[in-house]
C-alpha positions, 0 to 999 in steps of 0.5 A: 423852135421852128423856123421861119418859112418863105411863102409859097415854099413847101414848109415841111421841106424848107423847114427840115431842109435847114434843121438838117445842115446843123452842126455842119452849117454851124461849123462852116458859119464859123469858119467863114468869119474867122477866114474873112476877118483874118483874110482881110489882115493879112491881105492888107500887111502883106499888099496886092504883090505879095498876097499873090505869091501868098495865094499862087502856090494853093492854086498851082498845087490844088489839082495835085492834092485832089489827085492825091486823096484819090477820091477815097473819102466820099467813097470810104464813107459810103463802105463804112455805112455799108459794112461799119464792122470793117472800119479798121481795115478800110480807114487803114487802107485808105490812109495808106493809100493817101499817103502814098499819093500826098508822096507821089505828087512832091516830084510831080509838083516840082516837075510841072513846076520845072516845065511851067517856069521854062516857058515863063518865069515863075515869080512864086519860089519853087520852096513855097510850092513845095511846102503848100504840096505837103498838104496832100501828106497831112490832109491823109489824117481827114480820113477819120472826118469819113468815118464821123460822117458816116456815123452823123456825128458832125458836131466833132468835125464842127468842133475841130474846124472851130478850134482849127481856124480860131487856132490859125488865127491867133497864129496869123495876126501874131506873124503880122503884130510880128512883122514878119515875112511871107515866108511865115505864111506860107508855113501856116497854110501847111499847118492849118491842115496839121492842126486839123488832122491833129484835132480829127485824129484826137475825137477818134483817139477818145471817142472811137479807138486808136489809130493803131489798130488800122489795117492796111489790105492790099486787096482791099487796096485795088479794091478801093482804088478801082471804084474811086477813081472816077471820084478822084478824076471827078475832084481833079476836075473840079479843081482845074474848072474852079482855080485854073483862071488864078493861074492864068491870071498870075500867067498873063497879068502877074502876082499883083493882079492875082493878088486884087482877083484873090481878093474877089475870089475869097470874097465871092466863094465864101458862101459857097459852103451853104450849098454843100451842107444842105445837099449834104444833108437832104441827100438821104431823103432825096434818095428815100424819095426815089424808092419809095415815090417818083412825085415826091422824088421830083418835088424835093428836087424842085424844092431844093432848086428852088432855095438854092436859087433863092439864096444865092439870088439873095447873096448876089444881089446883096454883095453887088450893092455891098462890095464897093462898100466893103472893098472900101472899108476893109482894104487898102486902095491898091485892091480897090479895083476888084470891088467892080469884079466882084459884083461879076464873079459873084453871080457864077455862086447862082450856077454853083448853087444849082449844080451841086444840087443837081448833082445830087441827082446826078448821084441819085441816078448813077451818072457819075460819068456825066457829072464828069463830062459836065464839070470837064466841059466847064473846065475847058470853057473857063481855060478858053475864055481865060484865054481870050479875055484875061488878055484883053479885059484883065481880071475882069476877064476872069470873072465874065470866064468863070460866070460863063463858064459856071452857067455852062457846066451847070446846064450842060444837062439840058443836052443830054435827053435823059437829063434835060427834064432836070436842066428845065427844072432848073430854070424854072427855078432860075427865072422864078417860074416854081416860085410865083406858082407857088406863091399864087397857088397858096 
């Protein structure tokens, strides 16, 4: 079947842009529906009050469990391209490795939990907390999702997603048929990583060997650690430059306007799985590109910039129109308020789409260390921001910090020379410069 094109695009790489994304585009679709519907569930039974408590302890922990993981999955994929015949040993090693750090960050959690709640109280229990902490130990089974991946088998990893969100949902909407308390929720955040470690677990049980038979080597051991761990400070970054403004908006406003920003969250990032999957997929050919022809290289470049623009153009503009609409039909009044957020934070997806494409040739070229700064610069653009704005616009507030503070991570590049042919690359896409070239050329 062959897929529709966009005019003025490169057909054959729109086409295998998409024909690539596959089974994990499918598997990411589903999960996107099922999350929303049961996310409006739940939102509405529990209330703007307590659907912030519900989603503070995720955000509060979610720099400790990308610390935990140790940036060993990405890493432990490339290694078992490299040598497959030693998959025992290295998915051994790195699911030791992720247990002991999913261990070590419970005390840290209640620490800085201790430390944050001395200066203010904290109106999400320390045992909620704690429980969503637990995740770092469970998501240590994920590891088996590295070794599908190296061998392009996504369609398991699709089917474990489908099961484990269907699966969740069914769990949800009977706590809320059951009426029961929040405490409840909090349970089935931690077992929706079990039902996913179980489900990967099971595919590599039957389709490639026993858990088992995994090794654990301690040489292999510094090994990984002592490459991964810009990958592990890259992820803890991320998480601080994309969840910190719900902390400080729990910080300064409280667990009811986290609750309505949660919602704004939820809704804008959403789409935010589709720039992960095409990267993913079109990552091979960039790199084939790059050896074999620089002008192709920069052509698929330009091409990717140009789509990931033109789809996140596409949602931005589809969800301001829609949000007033959406807000009004699927929640309760109290959470009406966010519906004019939205149609802000939705526009920071444009600048998410475009750095995770370039980020790939970030990647390409070696500047793992500039990705760094980059993500780490919009990290403290965003806490500044926060700072000033959440007090004196409320969640508004937020939203103007993470547009901004997107926009400047993502083109943090066109200040570093050996980078900035990429960062005008990238507007010109922005600005629809690339497209109206091609659309006049053909």
């Amino acid at each position: 079947m062959k897929l529709p094109t966009i005019k003025g695009f490169d057909e054959e790489a729109f086409n295998k842009y998409l024909k690539n994304t596959g089974w994990l585009m499918l598997a990411r679709v589903g999960s996107l529906v099922i999350k929303i519907l049961v996310g409006f569930a739940i939102t509405n039974y529990l209330g703007k009050e307590l659907n912030g408590i519900l989603n503070y302890p995720t955000a509060f922990t979610t720099f400790f469990i990308a610390a935990a993981a140790l940036g060993l999955d990405g890493f432990t994929t490339r290694e078992l391209l490299k040598t497959p015949e030693n998959k025992d040993r290295l998915l051994g090693t790195a699911f030791w490795l992720k247990i002991i750090g999913g261990l070590a960050i419970i005390p840290l959690i209640y620490f800085a939990y201790t430390l944050w709640n001395s200066f203010k109280p904290i109106e999400t229990p320390l045992l909620y907390i704690l429980i969503i902490g637990l995740t770092g130990i469970s998501q240590a089974f994920y590891i088996t999702d590295s070794y599908f991946q190296s061998k392009v088998q996504a369609k398991y990893v699709m089917r474990v997603q489908v099961f484990g969100n269907i699966l969740s949902a069914i769990i949800k909407l009977v706590f809320i048929l059951l009426k029961l308390n929040i405490e409840w929720f909090v349970f089935a955040l931690l077992l929706d990583t079990i039902i996913l470690a179980i489900g990967y677990i099971y595919f590599y049980q039957i389709k490639v060997g026993s858990i088992f038979q995994w090794v654990f080597d301690s040489k292999l051991a510094k090994y990984l650690i002592k490459n991964s761990w810009p990958l592990a400070l890259s992820a803890v970054l991320v998480s601080i430059y994309m969840k910190i403004d719900q902390l400080m908006v729990e910080n300064y406003l409280g667990t009811g306007a986290l609750g309505i920003y949660s919602t704004v969250v939820q809704l804008s990032e959403s789409w935010y799985f589709i720039p992960v999957a095409i990267v993913t997929s079109v990552f091979p050919a960039i790199m084939n590109a790059k050896r074999d022809d620089a002008l192709r290289y920069a052509k698929r470049l330009q091409n990717m910039y140009d789509i990931m623009v033109w789809i996140s153009l596409s949602v931005a503009l589809f969800m301001t129109f829609a949000s007033p609409i959406i807000y009004h039909l699927v929640y309760k009044p109290e959470f009406w308020g966010g519906a004019h957020v939205l149609t802000v934070h939705v526009w920071a997806g444009i600048f998410v789409f475009l750095g995770s494409a370039s980020g790939q040739y970030l990647i390409a070229e070696g500047y793992t260390k500039l990705s760094m700064l980059r993500t780490g610069t919009g990290a403290i653009v965003n806490i500044l921001l926060n700072i000033i704005w959440i007090p004196k616009y409320g969640i508004m507030g937020a939203a103007l910090a993470t547009l901004v503070a997107y926009f400047t991570a993502t083109f943090f590049i066109l200040l570093i020379p050996k980078t900035r042919q990429q960062g005008i690359m990238m507007l010109k896409s922005l600005f629809l410069i690339t497209a109206f070239q091609k659309i006049f050329k053909s």
